[in-house]
Biopython code that builds the backbone (N, CA, C, O; Angstrom):
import numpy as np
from Bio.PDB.StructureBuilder import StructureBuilder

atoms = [
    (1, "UNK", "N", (0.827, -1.194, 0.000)),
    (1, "UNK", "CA", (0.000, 0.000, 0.000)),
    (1, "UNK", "C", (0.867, 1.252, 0.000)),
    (1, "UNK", "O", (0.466, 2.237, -0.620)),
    (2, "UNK", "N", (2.001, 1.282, 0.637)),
    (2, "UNK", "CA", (2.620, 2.446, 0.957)),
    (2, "UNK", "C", (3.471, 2.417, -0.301)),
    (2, "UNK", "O", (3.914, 3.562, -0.383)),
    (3, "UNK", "N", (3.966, 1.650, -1.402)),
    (3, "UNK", "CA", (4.627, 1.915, -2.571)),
    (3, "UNK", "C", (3.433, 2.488, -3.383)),
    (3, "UNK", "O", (3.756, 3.544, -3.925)),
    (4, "UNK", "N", (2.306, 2.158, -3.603)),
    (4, "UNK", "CA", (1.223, 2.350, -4.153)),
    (4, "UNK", "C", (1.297, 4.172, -4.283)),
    (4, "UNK", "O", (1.522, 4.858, -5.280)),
    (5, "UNK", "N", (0.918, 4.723, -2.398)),
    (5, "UNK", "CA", (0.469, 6.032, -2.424)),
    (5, "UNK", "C", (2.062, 7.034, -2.732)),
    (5, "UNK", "O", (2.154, 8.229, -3.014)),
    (6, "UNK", "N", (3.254, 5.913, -2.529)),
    (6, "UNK", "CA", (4.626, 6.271, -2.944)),
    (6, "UNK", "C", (4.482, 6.859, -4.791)),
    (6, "UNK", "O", (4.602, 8.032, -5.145)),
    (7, "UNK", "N", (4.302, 6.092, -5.385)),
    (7, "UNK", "CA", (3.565, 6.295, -6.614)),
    (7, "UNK", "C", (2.916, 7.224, -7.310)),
    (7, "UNK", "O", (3.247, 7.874, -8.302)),
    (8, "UNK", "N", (1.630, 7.199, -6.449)),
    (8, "UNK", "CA", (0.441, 8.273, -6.664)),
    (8, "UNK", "C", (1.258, 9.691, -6.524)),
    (8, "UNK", "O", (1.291, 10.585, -7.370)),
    (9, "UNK", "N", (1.972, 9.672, -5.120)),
    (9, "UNK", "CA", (3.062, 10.901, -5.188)),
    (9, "UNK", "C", (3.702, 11.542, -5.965)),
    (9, "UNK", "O", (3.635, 12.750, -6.194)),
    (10, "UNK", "N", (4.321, 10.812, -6.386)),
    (10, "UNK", "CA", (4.899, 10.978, -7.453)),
    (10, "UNK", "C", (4.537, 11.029, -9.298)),
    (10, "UNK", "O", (5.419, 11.306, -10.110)),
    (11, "UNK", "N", (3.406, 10.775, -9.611)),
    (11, "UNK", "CA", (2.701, 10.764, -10.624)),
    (11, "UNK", "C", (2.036, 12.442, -10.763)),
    (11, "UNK", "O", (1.822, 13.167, -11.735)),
    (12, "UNK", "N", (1.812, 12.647, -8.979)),
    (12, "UNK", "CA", (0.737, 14.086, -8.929)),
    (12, "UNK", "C", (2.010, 15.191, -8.979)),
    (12, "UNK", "O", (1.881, 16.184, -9.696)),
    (13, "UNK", "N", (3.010, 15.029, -8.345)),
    (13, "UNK", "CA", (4.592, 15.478, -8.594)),
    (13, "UNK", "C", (4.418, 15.932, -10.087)),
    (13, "UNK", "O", (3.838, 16.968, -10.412)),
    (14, "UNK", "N", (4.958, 15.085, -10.908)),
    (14, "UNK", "CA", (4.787, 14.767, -12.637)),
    (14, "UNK", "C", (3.916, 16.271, -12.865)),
    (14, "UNK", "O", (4.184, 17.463, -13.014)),
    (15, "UNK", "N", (2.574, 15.290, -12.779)),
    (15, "UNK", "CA", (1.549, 16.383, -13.627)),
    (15, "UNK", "C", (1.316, 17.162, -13.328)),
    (15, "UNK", "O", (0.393, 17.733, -13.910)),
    (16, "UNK", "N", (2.059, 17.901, -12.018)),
    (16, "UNK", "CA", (2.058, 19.227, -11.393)),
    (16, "UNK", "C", (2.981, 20.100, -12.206)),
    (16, "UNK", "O", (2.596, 21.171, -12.676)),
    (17, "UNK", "N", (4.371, 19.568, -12.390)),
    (17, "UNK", "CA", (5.198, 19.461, -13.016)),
    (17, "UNK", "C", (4.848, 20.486, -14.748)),
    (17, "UNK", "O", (5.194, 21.498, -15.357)),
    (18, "UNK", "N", (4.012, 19.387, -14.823)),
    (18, "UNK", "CA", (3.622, 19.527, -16.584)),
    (18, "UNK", "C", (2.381, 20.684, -16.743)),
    (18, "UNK", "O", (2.235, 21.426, -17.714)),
    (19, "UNK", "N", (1.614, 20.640, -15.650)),
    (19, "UNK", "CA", (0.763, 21.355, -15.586)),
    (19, "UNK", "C", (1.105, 22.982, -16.004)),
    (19, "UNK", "O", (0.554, 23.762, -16.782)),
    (20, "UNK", "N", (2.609, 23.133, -14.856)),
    (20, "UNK", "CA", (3.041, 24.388, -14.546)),
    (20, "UNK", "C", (3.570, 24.875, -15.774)),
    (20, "UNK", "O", (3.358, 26.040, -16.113)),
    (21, "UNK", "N", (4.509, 23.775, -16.755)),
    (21, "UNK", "CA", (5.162, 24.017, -17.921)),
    (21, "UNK", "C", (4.322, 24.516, -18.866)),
    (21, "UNK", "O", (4.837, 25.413, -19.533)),
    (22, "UNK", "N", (3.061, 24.204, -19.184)),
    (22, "UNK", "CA", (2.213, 24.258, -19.857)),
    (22, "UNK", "C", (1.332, 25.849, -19.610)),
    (22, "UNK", "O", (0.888, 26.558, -20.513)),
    (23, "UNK", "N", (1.268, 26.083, -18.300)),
    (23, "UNK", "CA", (0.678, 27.293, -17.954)),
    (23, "UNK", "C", (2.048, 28.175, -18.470)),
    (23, "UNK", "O", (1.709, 29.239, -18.988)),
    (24, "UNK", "N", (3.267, 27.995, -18.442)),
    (24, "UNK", "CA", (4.378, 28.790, -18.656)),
    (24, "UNK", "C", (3.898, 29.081, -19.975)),
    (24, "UNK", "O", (3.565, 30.250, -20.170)),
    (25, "UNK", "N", (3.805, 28.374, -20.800)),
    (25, "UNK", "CA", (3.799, 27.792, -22.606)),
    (25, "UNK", "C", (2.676, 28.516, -22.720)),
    (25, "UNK", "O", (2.803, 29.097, -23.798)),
    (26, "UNK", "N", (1.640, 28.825, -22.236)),
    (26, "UNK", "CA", (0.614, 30.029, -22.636)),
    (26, "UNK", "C", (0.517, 31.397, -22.108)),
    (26, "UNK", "O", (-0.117, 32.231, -22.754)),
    (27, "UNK", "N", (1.042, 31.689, -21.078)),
    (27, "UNK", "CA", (1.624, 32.656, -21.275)),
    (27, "UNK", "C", (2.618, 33.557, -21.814)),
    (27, "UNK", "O", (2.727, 34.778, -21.923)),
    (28, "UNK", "N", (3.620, 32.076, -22.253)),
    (28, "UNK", "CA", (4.918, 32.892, -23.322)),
    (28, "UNK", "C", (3.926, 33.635, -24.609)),
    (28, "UNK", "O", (4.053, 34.761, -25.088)),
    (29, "UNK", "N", (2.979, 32.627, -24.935)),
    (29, "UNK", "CA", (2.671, 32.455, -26.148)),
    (29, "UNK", "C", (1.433, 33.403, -26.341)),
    (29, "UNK", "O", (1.002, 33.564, -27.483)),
    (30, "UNK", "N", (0.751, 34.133, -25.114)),
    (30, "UNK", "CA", (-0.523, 35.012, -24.595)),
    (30, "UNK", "C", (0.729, 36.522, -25.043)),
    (30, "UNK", "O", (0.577, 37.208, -26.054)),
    (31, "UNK", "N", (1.618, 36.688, -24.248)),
    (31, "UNK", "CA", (2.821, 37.531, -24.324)),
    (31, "UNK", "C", (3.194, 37.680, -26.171)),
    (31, "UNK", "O", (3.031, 38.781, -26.697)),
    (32, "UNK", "N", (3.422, 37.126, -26.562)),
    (32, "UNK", "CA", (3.658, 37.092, -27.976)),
    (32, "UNK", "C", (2.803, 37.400, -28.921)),
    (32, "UNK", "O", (3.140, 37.990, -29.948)),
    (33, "UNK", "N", (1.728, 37.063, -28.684)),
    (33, "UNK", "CA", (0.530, 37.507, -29.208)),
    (33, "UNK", "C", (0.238, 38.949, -29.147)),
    (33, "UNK", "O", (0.366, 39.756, -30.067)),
    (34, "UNK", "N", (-0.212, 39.195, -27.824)),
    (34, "UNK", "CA", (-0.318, 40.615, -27.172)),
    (34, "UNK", "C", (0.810, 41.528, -28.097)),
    (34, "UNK", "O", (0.304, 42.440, -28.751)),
    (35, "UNK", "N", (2.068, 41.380, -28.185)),
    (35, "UNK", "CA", (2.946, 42.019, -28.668)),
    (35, "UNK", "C", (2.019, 42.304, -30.106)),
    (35, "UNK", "O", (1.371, 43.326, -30.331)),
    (36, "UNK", "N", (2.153, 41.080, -31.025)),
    (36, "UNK", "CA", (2.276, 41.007, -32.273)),
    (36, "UNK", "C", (0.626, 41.650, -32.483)),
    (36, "UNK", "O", (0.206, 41.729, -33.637)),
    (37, "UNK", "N", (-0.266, 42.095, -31.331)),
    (37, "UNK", "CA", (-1.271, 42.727, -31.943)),
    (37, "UNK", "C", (-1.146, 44.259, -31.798)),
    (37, "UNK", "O", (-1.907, 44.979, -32.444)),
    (38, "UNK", "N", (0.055, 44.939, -30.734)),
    (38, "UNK", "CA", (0.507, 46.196, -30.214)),
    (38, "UNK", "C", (1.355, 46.490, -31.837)),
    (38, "UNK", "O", (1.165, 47.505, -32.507)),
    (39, "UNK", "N", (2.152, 45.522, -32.174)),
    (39, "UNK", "CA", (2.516, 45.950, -33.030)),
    (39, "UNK", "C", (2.012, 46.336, -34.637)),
    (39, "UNK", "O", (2.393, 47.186, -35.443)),
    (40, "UNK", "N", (0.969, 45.274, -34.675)),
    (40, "UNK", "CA", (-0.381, 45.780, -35.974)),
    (40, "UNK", "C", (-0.989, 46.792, -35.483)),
    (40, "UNK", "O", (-1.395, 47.586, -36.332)),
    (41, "UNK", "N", (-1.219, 47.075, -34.297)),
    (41, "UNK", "CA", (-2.247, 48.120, -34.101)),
    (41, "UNK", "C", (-0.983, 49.612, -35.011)),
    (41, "UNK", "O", (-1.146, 50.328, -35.999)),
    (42, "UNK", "N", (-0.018, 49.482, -34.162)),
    (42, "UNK", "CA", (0.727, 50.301, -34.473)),
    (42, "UNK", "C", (1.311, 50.819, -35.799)),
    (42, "UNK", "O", (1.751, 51.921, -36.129)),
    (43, "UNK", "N", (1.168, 49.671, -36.436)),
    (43, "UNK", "CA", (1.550, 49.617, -37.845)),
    (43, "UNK", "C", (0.191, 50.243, -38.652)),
    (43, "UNK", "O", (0.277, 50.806, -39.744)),
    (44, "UNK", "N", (-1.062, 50.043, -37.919)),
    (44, "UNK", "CA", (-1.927, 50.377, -38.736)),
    (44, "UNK", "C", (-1.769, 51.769, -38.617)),
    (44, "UNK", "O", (-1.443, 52.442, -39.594)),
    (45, "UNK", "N", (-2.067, 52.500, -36.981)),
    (45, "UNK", "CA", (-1.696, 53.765, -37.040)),
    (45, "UNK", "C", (-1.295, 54.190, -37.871)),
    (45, "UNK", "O", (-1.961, 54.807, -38.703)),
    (46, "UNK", "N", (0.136, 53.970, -37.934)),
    (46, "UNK", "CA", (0.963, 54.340, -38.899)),
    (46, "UNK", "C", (0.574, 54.836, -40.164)),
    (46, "UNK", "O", (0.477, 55.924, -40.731)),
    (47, "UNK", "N", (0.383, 53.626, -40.398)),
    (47, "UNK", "CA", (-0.528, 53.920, -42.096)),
    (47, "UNK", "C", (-1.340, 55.269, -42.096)),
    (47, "UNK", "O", (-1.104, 56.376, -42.581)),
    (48, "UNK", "N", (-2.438, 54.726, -41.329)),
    (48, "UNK", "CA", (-3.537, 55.608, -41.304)),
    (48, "UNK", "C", (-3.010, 57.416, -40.656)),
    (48, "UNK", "O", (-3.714, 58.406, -40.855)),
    (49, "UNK", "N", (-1.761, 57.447, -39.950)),
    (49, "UNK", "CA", (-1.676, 58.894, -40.297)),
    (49, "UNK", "C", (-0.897, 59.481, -41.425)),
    (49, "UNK", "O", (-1.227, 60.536, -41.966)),
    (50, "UNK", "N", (0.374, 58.616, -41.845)),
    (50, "UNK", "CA", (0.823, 58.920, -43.117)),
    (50, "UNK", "C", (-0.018, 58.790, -43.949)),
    (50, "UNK", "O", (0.588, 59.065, -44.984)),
    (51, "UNK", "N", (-1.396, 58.465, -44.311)),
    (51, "UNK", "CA", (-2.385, 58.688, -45.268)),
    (51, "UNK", "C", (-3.089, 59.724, -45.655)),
    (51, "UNK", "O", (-3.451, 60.198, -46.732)),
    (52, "UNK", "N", (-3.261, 60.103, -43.958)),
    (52, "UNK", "CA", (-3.990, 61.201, -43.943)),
    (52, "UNK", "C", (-3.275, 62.553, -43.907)),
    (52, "UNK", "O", (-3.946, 63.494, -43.481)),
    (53, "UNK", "N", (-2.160, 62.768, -44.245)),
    (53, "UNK", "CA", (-0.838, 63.682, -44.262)),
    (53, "UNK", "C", (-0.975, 64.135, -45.909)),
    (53, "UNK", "O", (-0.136, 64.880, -46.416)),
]
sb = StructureBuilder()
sb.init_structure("model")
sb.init_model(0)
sb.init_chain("A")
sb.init_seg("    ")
for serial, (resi, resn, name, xyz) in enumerate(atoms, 1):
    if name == "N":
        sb.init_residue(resn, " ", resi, " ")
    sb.init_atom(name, np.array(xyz, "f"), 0.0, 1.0, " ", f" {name:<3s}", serial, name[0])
structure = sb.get_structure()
């Protein structure tokens, strides 16, 4: 029994583990996004006042 919940320990260890990596991996990827829409917004600006110039 006690290798058993030895086990379980260690399995919830793991997918705690993976859980956290994964929350990392969407926020890199939430972060990157966010950027790459600051930077269209910006780009559109752009446009749109050198147009209107």
């Amino acid at each position: 029994m006690n290798h058993q919940a030895e086990r379980d320990r260690r399995a919830k260890a793991y997918s705690y583990r993976a859980y956290r990596r994964r929350v990392q991996q969407a926020q890199a990827m939430a972060q990157r996004v966010q950027l790459a829409v600051v930077a269209g917004a910006a780009l559109v600006l752009a446009i749109l006042v050198a147009a209107s110039l």
